[in-house]
N, CA, C and O of each residue as an XYZ file, in Angstrom:
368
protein
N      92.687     29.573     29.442
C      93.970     30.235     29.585
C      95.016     29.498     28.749
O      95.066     28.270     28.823
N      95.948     30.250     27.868
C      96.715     29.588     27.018
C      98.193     29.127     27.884
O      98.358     29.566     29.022
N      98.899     28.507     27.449
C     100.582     28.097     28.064
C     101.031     28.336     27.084
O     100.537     28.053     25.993
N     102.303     29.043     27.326
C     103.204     29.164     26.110
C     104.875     28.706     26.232
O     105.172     28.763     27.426
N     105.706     28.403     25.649
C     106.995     27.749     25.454
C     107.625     28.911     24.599
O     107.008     29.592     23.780
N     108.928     29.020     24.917
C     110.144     29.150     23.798
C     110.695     27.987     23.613
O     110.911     27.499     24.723
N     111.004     27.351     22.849
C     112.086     26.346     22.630
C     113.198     26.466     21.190
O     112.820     27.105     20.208
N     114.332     25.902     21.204
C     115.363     26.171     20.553
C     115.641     24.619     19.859
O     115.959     23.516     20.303
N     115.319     25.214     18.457
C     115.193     23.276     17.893
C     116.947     22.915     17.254
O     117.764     23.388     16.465
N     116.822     21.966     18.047
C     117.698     20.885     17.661
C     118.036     19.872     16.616
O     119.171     19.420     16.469
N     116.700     19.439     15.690
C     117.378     18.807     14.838
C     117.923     19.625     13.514
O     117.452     20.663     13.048
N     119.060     18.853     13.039
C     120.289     19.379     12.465
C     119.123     19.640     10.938
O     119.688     20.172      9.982
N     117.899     19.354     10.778
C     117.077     19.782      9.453
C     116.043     20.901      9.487
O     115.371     21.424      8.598
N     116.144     21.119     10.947
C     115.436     21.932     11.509
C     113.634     21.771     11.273
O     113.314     20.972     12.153
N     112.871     22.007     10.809
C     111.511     21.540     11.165
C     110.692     21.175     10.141
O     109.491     21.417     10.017
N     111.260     20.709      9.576
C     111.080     19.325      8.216
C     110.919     18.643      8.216
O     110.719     18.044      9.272
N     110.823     17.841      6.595
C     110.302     16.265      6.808
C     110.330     15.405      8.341
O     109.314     15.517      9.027
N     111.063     14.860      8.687
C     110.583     13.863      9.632
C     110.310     14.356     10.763
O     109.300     14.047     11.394
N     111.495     15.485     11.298
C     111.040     16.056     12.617
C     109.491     16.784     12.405
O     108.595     16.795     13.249
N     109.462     17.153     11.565
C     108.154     18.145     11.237
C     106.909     17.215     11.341
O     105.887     17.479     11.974
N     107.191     15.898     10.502
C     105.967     14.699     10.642
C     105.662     14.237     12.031
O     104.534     13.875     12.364
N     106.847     14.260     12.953
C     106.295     13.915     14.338
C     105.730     14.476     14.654
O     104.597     14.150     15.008
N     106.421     16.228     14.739
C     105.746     17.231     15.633
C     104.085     17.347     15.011
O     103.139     17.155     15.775
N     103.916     17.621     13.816
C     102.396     17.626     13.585
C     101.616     16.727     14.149
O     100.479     16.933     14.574
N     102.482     15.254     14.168
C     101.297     14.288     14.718
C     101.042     14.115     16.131
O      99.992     13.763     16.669
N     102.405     14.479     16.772
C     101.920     14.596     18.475
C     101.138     15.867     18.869
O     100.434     15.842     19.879
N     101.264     17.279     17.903
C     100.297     18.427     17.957
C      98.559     17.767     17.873
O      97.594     18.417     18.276
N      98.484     16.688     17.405
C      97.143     16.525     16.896
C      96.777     15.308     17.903
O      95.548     15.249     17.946
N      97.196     14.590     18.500
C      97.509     13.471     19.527
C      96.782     14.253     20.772
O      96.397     13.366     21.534
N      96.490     15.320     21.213
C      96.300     16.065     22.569
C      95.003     16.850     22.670
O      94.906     17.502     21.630
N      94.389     16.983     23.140
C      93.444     17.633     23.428
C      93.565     19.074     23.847
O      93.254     19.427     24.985
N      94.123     20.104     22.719
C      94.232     21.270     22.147
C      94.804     22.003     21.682
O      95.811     21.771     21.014
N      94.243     23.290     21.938
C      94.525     23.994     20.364
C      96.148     24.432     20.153
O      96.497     25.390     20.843
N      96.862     24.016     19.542
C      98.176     24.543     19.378
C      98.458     25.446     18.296
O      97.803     25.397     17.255
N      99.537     26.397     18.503
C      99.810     26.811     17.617
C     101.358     27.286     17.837
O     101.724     27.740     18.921
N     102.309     27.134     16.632
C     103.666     27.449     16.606
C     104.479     28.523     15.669
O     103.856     28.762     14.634
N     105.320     28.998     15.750
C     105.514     30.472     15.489
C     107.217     30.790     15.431
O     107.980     29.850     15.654
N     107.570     31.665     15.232
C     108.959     32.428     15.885
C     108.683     33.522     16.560
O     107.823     34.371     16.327
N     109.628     33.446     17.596
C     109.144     34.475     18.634
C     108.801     35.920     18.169
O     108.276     36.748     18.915
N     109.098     36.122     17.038
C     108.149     37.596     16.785
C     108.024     37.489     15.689
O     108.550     38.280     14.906
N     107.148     36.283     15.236
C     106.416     36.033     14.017
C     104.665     35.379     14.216
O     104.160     35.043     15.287
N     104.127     35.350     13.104
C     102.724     35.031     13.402
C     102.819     33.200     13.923
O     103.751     32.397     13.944
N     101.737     33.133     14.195
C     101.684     31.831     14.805
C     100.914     31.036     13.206
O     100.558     31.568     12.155
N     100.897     29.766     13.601
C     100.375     28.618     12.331
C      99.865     27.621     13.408
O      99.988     27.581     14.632
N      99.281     26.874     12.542
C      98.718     26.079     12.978
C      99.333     24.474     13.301
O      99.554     23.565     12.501
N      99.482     24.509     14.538
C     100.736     22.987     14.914
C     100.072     21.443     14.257
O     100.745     20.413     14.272
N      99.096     21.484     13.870
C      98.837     20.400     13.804
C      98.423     20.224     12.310
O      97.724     19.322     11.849
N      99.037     21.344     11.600
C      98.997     21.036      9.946
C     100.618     21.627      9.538
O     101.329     22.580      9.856
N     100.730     19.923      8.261
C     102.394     19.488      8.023
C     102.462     21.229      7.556
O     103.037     22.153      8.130
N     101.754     21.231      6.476
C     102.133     22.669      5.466
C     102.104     23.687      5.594
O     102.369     24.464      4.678
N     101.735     24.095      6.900
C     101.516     25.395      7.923
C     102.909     25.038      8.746
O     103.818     25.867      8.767
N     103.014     23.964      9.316
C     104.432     23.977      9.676
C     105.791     23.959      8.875
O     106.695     24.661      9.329
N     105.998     23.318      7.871
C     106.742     22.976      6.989
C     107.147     24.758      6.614
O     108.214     25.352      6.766
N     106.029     25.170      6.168
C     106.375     26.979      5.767
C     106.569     27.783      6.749
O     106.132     28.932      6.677
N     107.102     27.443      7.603
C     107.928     28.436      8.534
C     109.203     28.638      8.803
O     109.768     29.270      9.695
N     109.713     27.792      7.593
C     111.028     27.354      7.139
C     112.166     27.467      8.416
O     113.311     27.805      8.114
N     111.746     27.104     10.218
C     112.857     26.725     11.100
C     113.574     25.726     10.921
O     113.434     24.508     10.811
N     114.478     26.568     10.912
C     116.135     25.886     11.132
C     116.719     25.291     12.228
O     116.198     25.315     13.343
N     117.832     24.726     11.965
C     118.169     24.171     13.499
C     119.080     25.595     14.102
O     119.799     26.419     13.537
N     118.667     25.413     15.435
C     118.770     26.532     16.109
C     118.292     27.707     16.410
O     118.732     28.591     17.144
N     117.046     27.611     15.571
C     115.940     28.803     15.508
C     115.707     29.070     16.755
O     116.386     28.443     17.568
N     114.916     29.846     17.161
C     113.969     29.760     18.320
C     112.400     29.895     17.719
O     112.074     30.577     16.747
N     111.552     29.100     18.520
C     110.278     28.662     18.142
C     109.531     28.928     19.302
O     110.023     28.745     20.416
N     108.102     29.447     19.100
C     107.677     29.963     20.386
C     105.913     29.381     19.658
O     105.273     29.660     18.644
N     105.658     28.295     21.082
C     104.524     27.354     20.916
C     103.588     27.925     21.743
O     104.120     28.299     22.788
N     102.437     28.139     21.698
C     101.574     28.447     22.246
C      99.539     27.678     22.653
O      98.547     28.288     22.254
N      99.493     27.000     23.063
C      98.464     26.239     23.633
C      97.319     26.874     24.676
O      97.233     27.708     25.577
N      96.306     25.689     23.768
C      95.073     26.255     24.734
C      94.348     25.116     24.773
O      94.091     24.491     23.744
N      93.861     24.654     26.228
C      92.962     23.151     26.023
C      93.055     22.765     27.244
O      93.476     23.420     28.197
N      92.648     21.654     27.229
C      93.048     20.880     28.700
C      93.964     20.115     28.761
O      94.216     19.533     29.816
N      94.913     19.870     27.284
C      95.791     18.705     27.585
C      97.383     19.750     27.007
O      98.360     19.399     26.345
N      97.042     20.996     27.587
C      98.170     22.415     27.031
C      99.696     22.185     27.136
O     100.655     22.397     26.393
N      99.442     21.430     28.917
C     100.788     21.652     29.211
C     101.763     20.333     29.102
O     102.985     20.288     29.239
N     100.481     18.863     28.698
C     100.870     17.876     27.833
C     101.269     17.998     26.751
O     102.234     17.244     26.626
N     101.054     18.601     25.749
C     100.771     18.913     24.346
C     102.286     19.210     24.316
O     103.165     18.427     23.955
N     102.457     20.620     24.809
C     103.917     21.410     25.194
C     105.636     20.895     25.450
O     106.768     21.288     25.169
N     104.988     19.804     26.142
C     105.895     18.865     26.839
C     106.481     17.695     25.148
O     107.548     17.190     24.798
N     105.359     17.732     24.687
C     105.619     16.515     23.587
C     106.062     17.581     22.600
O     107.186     17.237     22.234
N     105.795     18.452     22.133
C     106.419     19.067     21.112
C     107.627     19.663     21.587
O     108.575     19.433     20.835
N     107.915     20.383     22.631
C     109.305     20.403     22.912
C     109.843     19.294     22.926
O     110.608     19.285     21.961
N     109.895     18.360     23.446
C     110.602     17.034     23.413
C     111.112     16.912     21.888
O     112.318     17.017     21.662
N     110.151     16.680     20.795
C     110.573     16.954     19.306
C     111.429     17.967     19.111
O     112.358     17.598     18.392
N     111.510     19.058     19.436
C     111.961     20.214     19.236
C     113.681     20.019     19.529
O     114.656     20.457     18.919
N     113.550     19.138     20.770
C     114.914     19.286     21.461
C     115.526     18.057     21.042
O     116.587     17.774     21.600
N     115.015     17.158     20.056
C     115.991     15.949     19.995
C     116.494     15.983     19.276
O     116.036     16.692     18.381
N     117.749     15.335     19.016
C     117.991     15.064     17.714
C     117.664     14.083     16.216
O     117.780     12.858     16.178
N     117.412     14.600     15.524
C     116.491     13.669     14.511
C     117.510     12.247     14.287
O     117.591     11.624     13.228
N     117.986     12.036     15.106
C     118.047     10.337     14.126
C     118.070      9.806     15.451
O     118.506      8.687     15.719
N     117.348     11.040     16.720
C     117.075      9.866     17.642
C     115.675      9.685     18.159
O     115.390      9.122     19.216
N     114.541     10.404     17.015
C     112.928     10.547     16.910
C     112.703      9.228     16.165
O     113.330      8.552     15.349
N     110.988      9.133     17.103
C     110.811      7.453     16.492
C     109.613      7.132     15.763
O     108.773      6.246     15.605
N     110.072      8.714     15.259
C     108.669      9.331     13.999
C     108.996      8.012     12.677
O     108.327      7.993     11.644
């Protein structure tokens, strides 16, 4: 069974270089399958930079994450957390 999130990103570069380098690496940190999107756009793959990077979110977008695994609603928790901080206070 998948879990899914809306979240509304916060950093002021929106989902780029550094915020983007965290989020891929805590996507890949968890035990499953993620995938991230705009809420009525196709989904990509969370745990690759260049699949994320080309979804060109902005700050303030809305982003809609979607998981499947056993570690879903861990996974969720860590990429929103990215999502919602502000980048010069990530310790990517």
């Amino acid at each position: 069974m998948s879990t899914e999130r809306t979240v509304t990103v916060v950093p002021e570069d929106g989902l780029h270089a550094r915020p983007a380098a965290a989020f891929v690496e805590a996507a890949n940190e968890h035990d499953a399958d993620v995938e991230v999107g705009t809420p009525d756009g196709d989904l990509v793959a969370a745990g690759s930079m260049i699949a994320v990077t080309s979804l060109g979110v902005a700050e303030g977008d809305d982003v809609r994450l979607v998981a499947d695994g056993d570690d879903a609603d861990a996974a969720l928790d860590a990429l929103a957390a990215i999502l919602t901080t502000p980048e010069d206070e990530l310790d990517a």
